[in-house]
ZAMARGU-4260 file (C-alpha; in steps of 0.2 Angstrom, whole numbers, plus 5000, padded with zeros to 4 digits):
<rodrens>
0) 5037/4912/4981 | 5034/4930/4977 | 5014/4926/4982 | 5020/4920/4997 | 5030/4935/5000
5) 5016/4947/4996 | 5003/4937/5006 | 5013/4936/5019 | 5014/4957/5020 | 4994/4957/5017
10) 4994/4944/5032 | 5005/4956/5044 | 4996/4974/5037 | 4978/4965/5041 | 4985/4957/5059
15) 4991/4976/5063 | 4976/4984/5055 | 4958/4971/5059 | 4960/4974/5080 | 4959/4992/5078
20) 4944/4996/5064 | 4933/4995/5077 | 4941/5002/5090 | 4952/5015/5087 | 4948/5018/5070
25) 4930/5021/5072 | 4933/5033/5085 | 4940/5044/5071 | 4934/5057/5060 | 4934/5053/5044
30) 4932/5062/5028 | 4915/5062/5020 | 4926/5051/5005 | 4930/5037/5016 | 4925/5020/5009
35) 4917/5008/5021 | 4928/4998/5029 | 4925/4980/5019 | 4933/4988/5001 | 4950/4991/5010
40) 4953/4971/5011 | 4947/4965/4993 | 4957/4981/4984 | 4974/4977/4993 | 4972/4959/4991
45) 4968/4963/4972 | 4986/4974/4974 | 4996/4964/4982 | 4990/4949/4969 | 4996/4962/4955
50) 5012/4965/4965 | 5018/4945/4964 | 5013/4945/4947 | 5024/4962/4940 | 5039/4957/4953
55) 5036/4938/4944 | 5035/4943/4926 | 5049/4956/4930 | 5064/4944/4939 | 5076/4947/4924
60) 5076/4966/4928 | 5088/4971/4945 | 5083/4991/4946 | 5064/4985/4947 | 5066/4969/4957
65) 5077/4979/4970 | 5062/4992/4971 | 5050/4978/4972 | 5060/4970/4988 | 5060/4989/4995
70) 5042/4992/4992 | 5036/4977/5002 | 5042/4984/5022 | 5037/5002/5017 | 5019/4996/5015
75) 5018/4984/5029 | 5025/5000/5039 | 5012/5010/5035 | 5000/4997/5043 | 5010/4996/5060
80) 5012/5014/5062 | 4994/5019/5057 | 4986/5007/5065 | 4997/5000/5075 | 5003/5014/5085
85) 4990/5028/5079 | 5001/5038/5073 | 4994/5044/5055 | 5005/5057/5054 | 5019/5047/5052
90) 5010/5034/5041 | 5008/5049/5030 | 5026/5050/5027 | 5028/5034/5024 | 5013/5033/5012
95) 5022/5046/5004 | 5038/5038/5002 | 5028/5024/4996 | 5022/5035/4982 | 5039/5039/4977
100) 5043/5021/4977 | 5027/5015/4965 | 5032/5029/4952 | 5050/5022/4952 | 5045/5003/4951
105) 5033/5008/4935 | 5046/5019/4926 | 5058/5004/4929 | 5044/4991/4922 | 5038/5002/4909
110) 5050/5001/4894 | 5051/4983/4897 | 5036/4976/4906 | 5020/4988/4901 | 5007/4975/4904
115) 5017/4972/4921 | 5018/4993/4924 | 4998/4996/4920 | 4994/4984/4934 | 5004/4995/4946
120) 4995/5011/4939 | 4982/5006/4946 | 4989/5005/4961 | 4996/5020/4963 | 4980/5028/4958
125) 4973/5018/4974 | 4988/5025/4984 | 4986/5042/4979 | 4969/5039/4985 | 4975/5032/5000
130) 4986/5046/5002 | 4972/5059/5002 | 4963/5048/5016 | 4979/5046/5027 | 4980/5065/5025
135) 4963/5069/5028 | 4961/5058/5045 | 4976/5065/5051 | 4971/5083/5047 | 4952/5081/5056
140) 4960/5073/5071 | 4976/5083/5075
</rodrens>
C-alpha cells in the first residue's frame, strides 16, 4: 500500500516535471554542479523505494507515520511549483520545509528504527543537495 502511495507521488512529480526538462528547464542556467538530467529519476525512485520501506517498517509508531503522511505532498509540491509553474523560488521554500520535515521524520525513527532512519539519511543528504541546486538555479536566473 505504502509503495503504491509513494509510487503514485514519484508518478505525479515525473508527469509535472519530464514535459519541462527540455523546455523550460534547459533554458535555464544551471550551476556548474548540476548532474545530467538522467541521475534525477534513478535517485528518487531509489528514495521514494526507501520511503515505503521506513514508513512500512515504522507503522507502529504515530509521531513518524504522521510526518511520513506529511512529507509525501510537500515533495510532490515541490515538483508542481518548480516545474510546473517555474517558480523556483517558491520550490525553494518548500524544499526547505521539506528539509525540516526529513530531520524530524529521522529523530522520530531513530531511537526505534536506526536501520529505517539511515535509509532517510541518505536522503536528506540528497535533499540538502537538491537544496543547494534549487537555490543556485533560482539565484543565476532571478
Amino acid at each position: 500500500m505504502l509503495a503504491i502511495l509513494c509510487t503514485t507521488v514519484g508518478a505525479l512529480s515525473a508527469e509535472a516535471t519530464v514535459p519541462e526538462v527540455k523546455g523550460w528547464y534547459a533554458g535555464l542556467t544551471k550551476p556548474w554542479f548540476n548532474p545530467p538530467n538522467w541521475v534525477f529519476g534513478p535517485v528518487w525512485f531509489m528514495i521514494y523505494v526507501w520511503m515505503a520501506i521506513a514508513a512500512s517498517a515504522t507503522w507502529d509508531n504515530r509521531a513518524a507515520r504522521r510526518t511520513f503522511f506529511i512529507i509525501l505532498p510537500v515533495n510532490l509540491l515541490w515538483s508542481l511549483l518548480f516545474f510546473g509553474l517555474h517558480r523556483p523560488d517558491l520550490a525553494l521554500i518548500d524544499i526547505l520545509a521539506y528539509l525540516i520535515l526529513l530531520v524530524i521524520w529521522i529523530r522520530q525513527l531513530w531511537p526505534f528504527h536506526r536501520d529505517y532512519a539511515k535509509l532517510q539519511v541518505i536522503h536528506l543528504l540528497w535533499v540538502n543537495f537538491a537544496t543547494v541546486l534549487n537555490a543556485s538555479i533560482w539565484w543565476l536566473n532571478k
